[in-house]
C-alpha positions in Angstrom: 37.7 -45.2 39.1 34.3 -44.8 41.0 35.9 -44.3 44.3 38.9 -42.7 43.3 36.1 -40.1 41.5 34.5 -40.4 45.1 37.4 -39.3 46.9 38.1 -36.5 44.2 34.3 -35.0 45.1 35.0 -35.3 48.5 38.2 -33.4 48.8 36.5 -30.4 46.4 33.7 -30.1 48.1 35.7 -30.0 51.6 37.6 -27.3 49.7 34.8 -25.5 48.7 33.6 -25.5 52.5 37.4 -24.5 53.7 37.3 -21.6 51.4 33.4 -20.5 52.7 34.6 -20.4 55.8 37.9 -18.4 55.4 36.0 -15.8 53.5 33.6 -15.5 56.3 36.5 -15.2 58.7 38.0 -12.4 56.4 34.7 -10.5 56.4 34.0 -10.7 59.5 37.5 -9.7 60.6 36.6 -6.6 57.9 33.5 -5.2 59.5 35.1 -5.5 63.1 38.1 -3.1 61.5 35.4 -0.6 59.6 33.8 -0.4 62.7 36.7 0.8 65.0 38.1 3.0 62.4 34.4 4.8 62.3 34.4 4.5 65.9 37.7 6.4 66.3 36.9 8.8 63.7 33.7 10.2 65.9 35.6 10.0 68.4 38.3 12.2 67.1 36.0 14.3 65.7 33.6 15.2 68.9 36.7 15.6 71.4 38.6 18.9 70.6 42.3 19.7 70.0 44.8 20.0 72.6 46.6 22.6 72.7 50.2 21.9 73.2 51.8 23.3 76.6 54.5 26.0 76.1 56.4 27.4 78.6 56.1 31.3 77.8 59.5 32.8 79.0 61.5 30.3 76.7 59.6 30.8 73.5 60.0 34.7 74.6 63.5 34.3 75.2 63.8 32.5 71.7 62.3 34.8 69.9 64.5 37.7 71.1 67.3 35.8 70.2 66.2 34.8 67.1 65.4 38.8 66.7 68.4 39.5 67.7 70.6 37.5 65.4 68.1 38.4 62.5 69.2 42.1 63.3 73.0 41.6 63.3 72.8 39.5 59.9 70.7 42.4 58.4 73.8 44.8 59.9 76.3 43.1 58.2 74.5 42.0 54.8 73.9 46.4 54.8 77.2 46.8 55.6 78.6 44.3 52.6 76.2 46.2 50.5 77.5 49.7 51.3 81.4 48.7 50.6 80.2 46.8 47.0 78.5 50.6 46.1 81.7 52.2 47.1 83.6 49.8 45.1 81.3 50.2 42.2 81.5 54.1 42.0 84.9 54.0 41.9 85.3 51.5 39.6 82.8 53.6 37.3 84.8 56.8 38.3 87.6 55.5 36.9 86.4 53.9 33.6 84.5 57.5 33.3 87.9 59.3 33.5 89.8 56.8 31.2 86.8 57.1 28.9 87.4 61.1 29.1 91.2 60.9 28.8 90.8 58.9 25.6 87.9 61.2 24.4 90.3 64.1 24.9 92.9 62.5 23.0 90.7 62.3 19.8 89.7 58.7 20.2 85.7 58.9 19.4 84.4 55.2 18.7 85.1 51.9 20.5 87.7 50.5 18.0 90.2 53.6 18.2 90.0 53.6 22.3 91.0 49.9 22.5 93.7 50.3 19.9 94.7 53.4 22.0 94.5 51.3 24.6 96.7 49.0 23.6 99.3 50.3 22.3 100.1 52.3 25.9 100.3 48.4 27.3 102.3 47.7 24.6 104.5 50.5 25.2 104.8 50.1 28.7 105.5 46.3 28.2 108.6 47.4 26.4 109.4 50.0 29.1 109.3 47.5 32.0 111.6 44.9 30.1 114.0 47.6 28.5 114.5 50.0 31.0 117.4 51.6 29.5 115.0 52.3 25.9 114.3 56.0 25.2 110.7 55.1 25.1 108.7 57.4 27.8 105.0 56.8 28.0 
């Protein structure tokens, strides 16, 4: 048992030494890495910014074409705009007049106008599949 015990010290305490010397490694690899990174951060930090080169007539020319296609899209979205406020007023013009007609025919709240309403499509239901009926709207 004694030299087996030996041999059991022997191969810990060469362990022990293996793993002293890999963490010495490690922090030593660790300070050479702190060291470049605070180099390279003075450096960055003392040389100043470059400035990109651009060629001047092709951003110019970009821009006017971006300009220029900004312009037509405003053109047409104006344009859209105008026909949707023509389509509104007349829509409106008409519900105003069909509002008026029904007004005019004595129909003052919301539930007689609809009934109004539709009985005419009622009526002209009938007319379209009975054309010979003596039902005139």
């Amino acid at each position: 048992m004694k030299k087996e015990e030996k041999i059991a010290k022997k191969r810990k305490e060469r362990e022990k030494k293996s793993k002293v010397k890999v963490l010495l490694r490690r922090e030593a690899v660790r300070k050479e890495r702190k060291e470049e990174s605070k180099k390279y951060m003075l450096e960055k930090l003392v040389q100043p910014k470059q400035n990109p080169i651009i060629n001047m007539k092709k951003k110019d020319e970009s821009m006017e074409d971006r300009d220029a296609k900004i312009k037509e899209q405003l053109l047409k979205n104006q344009q859209i705009l105008k026909a949707l406020e023509e389509e509104f007023s007349k829509e409106r013009q008409s519900r105003d007049d069909l509002n008026g007609d029904l007004e005019s025919k004595g129909h003052g709240n919301l539930q007689d106008k609809l009934a109004a309403m539709h009985k005419e499509v009622v009526e002209s239901e009938e007319k379209l599949q009975n054309p010979d009926s003596p039902i005139n709207i």
